[in-house]
VOGU-3710 file (C-alpha; in Angstrom, 3 decimals, decimal comma):
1> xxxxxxxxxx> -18,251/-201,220/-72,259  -16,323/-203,185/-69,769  -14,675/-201,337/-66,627  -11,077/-201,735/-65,486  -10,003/-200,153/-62,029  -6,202/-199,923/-62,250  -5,177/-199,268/-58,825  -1,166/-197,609/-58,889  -0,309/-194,575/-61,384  3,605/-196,180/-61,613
11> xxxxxxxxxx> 4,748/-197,042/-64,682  3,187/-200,382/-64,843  -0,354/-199,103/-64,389  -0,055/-196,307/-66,370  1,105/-199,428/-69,014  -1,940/-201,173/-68,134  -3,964/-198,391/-68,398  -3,481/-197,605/-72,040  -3,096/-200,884/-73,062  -6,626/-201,859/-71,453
21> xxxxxxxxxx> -8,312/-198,308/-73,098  -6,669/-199,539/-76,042  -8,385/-202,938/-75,791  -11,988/-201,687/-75,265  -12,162/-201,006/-71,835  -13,204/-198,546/-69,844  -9,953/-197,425/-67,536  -9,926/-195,648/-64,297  -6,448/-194,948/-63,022  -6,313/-194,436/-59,357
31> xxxxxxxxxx> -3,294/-192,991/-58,057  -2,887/-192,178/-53,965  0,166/-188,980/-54,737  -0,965/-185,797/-56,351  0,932/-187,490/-60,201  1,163/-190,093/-61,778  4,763/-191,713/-62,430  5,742/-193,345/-59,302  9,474/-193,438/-58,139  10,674/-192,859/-61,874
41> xxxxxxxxxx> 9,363/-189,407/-61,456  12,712/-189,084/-59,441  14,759/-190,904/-61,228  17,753/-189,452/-63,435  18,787/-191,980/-66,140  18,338/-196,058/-66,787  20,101/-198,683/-67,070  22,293/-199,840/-68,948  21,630/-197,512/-72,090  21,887/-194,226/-69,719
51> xxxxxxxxxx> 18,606/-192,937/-71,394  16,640/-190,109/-69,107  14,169/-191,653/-67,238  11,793/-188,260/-68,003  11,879/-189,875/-71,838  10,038/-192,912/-70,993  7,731/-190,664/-68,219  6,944/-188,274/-70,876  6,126/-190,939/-73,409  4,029/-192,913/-70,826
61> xxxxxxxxxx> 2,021/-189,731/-70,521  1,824/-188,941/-73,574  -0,004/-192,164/-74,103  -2,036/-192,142/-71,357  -3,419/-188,544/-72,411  -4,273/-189,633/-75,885  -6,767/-192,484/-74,697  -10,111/-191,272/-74,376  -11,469/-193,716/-72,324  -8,734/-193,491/-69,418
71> xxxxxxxxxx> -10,246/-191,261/-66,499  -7,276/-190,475/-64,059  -8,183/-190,192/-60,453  -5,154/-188,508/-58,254  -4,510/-187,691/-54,633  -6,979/-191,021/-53,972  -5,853/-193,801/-52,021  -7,858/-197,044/-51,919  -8,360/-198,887/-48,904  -9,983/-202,383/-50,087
81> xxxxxxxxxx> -10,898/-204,163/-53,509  -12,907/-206,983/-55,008  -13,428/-207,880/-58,679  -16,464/-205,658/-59,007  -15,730/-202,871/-56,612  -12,959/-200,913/-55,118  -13,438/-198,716/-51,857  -11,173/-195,745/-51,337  -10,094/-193,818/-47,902  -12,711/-190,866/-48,604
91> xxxxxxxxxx> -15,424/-193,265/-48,477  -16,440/-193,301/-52,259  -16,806/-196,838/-53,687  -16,279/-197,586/-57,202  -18,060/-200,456/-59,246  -16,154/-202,222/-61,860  -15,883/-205,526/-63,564  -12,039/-205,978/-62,929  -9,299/-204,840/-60,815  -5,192/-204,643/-61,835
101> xxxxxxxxxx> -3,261/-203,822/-58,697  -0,133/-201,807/-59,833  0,910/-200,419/-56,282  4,283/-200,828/-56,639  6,924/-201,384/-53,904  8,178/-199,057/-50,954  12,093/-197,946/-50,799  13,856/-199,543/-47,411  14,746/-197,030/-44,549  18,186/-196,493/-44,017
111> xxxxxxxxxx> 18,002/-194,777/-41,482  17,240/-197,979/-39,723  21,009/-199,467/-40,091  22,062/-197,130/-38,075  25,858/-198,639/-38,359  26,072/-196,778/-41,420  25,246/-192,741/-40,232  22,124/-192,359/-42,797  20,692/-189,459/-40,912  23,323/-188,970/-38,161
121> xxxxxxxxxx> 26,256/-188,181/-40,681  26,834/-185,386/-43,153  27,246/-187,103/-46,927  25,816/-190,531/-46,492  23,226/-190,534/-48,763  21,150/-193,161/-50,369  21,075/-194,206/-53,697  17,523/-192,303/-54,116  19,039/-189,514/-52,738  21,845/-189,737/-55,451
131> xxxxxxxxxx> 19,249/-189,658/-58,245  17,638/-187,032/-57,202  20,601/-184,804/-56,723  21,703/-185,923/-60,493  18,067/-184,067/-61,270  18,718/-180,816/-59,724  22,761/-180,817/-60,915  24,008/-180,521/-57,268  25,763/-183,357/-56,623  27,933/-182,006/-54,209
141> xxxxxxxxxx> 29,275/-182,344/-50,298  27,342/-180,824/-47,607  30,101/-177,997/-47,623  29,263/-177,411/-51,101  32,421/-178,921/-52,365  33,033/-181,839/-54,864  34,149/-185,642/-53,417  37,712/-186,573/-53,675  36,767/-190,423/-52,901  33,282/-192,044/-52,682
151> xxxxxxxxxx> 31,714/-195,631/-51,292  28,502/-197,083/-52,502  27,993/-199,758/-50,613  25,270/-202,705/-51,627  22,758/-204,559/-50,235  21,154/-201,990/-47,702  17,871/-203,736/-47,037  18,009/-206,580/-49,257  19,210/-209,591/-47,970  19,660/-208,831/-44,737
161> xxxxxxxxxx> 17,651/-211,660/-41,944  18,424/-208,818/-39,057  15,997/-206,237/-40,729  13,975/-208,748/-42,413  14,187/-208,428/-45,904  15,950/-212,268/-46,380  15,289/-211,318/-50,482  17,326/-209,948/-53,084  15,985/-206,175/-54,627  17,833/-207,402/-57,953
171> xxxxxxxxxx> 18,427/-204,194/-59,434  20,872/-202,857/-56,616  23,583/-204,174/-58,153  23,314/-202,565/-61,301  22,046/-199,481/-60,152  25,311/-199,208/-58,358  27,202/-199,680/-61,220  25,357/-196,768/-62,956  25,696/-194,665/-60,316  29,501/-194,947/-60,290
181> xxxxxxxxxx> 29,846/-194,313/-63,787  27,632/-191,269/-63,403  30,074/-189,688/-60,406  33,303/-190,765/-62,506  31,496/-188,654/-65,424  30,771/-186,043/-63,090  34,243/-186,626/-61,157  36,878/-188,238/-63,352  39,630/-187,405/-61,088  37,877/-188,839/-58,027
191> xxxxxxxxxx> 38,442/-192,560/-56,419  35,245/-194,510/-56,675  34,596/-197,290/-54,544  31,363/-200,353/-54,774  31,743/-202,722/-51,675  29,285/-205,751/-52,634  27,857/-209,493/-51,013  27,794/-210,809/-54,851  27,120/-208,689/-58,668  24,409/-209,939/-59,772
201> xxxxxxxxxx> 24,339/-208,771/-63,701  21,342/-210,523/-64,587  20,189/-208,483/-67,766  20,621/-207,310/-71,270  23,968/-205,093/-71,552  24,264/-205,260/-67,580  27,411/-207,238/-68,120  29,015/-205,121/-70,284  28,349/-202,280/-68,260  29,873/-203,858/-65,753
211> xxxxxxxxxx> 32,870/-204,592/-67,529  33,012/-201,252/-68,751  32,732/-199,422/-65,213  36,531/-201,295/-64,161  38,025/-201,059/-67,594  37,434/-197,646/-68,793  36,535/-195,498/-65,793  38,380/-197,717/-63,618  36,134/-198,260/-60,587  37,125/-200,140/-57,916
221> xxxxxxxxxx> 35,203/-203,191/-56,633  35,850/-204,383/-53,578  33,968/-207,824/-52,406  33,061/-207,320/-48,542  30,757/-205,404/-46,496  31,077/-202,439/-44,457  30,757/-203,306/-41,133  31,150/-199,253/-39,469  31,227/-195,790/-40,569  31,842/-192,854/-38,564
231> xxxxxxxxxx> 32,859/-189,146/-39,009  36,831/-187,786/-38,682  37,488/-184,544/-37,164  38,884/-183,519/-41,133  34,752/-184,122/-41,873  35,222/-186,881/-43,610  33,837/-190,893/-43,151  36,128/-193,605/-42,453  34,333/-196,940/-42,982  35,858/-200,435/-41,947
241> xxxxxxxxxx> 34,967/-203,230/-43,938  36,255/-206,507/-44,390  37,505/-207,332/-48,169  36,450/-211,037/-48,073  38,437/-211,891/-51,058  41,600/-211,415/-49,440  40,273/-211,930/-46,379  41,947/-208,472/-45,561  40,499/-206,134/-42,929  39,674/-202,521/-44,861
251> xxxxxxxxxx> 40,037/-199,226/-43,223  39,285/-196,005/-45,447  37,869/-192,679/-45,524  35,773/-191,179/-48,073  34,261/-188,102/-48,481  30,958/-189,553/-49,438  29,146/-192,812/-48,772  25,866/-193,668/-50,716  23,507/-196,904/-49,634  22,074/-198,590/-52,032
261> xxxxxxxxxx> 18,364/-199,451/-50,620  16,364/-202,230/-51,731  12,772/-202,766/-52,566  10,665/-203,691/-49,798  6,818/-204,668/-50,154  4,290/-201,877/-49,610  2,421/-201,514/-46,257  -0,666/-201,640/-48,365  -0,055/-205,347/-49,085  -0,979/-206,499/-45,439
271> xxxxxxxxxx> -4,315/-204,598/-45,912  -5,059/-205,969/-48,667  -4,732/-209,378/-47,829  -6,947/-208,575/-44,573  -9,406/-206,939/-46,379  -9,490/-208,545/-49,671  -8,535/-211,922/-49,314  -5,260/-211,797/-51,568  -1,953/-213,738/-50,739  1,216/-212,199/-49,778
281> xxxxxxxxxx> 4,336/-214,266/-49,772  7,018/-214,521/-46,660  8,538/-211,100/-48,321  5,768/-209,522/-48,018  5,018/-208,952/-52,015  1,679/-210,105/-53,463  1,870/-213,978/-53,905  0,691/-214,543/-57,805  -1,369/-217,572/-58,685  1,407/-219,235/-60,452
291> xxxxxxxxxx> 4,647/-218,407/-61,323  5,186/-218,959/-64,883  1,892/-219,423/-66,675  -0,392/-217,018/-64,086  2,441/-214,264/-63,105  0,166/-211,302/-63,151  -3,126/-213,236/-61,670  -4,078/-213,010/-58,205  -5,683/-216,342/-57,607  -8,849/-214,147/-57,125
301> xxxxxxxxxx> -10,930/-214,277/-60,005  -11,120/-210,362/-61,510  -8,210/-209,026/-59,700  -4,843/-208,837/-61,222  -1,424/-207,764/-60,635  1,119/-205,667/-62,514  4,789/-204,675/-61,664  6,406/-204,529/-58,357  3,367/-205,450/-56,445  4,867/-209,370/-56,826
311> xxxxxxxxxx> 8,641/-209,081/-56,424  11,250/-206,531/-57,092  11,198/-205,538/-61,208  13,349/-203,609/-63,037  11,780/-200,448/-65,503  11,357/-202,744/-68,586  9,596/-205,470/-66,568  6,783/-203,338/-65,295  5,870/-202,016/-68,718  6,174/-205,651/-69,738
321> xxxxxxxxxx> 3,618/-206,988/-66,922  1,109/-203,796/-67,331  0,902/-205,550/-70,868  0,347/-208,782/-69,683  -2,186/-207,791/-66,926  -4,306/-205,748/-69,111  -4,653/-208,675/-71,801  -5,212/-210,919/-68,944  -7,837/-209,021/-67,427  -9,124/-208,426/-71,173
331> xxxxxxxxxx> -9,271/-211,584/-71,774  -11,033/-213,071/-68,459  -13,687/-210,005/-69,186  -14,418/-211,672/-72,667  -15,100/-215,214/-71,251  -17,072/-213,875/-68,346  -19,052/-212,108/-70,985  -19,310/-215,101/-73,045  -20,600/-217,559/-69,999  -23,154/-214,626/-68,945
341> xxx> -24,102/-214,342/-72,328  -24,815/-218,281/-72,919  -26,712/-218,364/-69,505
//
């Protein structure tokens, strides 16, 4: 039986995983936290049907437990790979006959636009913070009390040339638009606020959503970005933005701000290329061998990609690629066999 190494327990290895097992091989799943499930472990609900993001976790898990020939391999974090083995920070090396790389991506630091208080400021959150605080049911001010008015502002480490992430995190935009829908549902009598570059409503029902954020919970959206935020002696925000559609300057205070951070490539990318001889593009994401017909191939024969590891992806991507990369990597173990078999 053929061996898989499926390096990242997110949702796209996990994909790749079963699908692999379920394909003949051989799976380990190497994840470097102490569970699998990535960053949906802390999500709340998806968009745009609002389902719980625990309902796809659960049923991810579910799968993964019901394969027999998946061995999952926590609390691991691997520090090199090529096609037949992959080396880990303990010092244990694993032989294999192919590799997926599902590492994911890493969330952008607010705190480094320090314009906007992430860090300095009571209630300016970040839009991983918000999810999280949907979770628990405490969505709430640092005094405990409820917001009267809230900003979500766009674009916080996504297109942005003076932190160096030139690209766009693609699902910003709509996140933002959940999230506001969320707080009206939590706080229909509160003002709700999305400052944004461009929407970008690129997907299935993201339109609609969109549509249906101004029309029935009537949510503001106001084309400019905020330029300053600091505190007022009421402890509030007051942020200054520009709306560039009016070309009007903007000056209003909130009771809570929330920065929507982009997707920024994993630090394990640039050790990886070092140490493996993979690609990364200017972004930093793994550079595929093709675009359109080799998406989730390396350019490395045996080593594959799933997921976020290439470019930003939204929840039904991954689970689409760990498809493709596991029938990819399938498929190159069958001719392999074929051509070792003929020699």
């Amino acid at each position: 039986m053929k061996h898989i190494i499926v390096v990242g327990g997110g949702i796209a290895g996990m994909q790749c995983a079963v699908e692999a097992a379920r394909g003949g091989a051989a799976v380990t799943l190497i994840e470097k936290e102490g569970d699998t499930g990535g960053k949906l472990r802390n999500w709340h609900k998806l968009f745009p049907t609002f389902t719980p993001a625990d309902e796809v976790l659960s049923a991810l898990r579910h799968r993964l437990a019901r394969e027999e020939n998946i061995t999952v391999k926590t609390d691991c974090e691997v520090t090199a790979v090529t096609p037949r083995k992959v080396a880990t920070a303990s010092g244990e090396e694993l032989a294999c006959d192919a590799v997926v790389l599902a590492t994911g991506f890493a969330l952008f630091d607010a705190r480094v636009k320090e314009e906007y208080g992430y860090g300095i400021y009571d209630n300016v959150i970040t839009s991983a913070d918000l999810e999280r605080m949907f979770n628990d049911g405490a969505v709430k001010l640092k005094s405990g009390g409820a917001p009267r008015r809230i900003a979500i502002l766009h674009c916080v480490g996504s297109r942005d040339e003076k932190v160096c992430q030139r690209h766009c995190s693609k699902v910003c935009c709509v996140t933002g638009v959940k999230q506001a829908i969320e707080l009206k549902k939590l706080f229909p009598s509160a003002d709700v606020f999305n400052f944004y570059m461009d929407i970008r409503m690129f997907g299935p029902g993201y339109e609609e959503m969109y549509r249906e954020a101004q029309e029935k919970y009537n949510i503001h959206f106001v084309r400019g970005r905020i330029s300053e935020v600091s505190p007022t002696i009421d402890e509030r925000l007051q942020i200054k933005a520009e709306d560039t559609l009016t070309g009007r300057p903007l000056k209003i205070g909130v009771d809570m701000l929330v920065l929507l951070i982009g997707m920024k490539a994993d630090a394990m990318n640039a050790s990886l290329e070092e140490a493996s001889g993979l690609r990364r593009q200017p972004s930093g994401f793994m550079q595929p061998r093709d675009s359109f017909l080799g998406n989730v191939e390396s350019g490395a024969e045996g080593i594959f990609y799933a997921g976020a590891v290439t470019a930003p992806k939204s929840v039904g991507e991954s689970l689409n690629e760990g498809t493709a990369a596991a029938r990819a990597a399938l498929e190159w173990l069958g001719a392999t066999h074929k051509i070792d078999s003929q020699r």
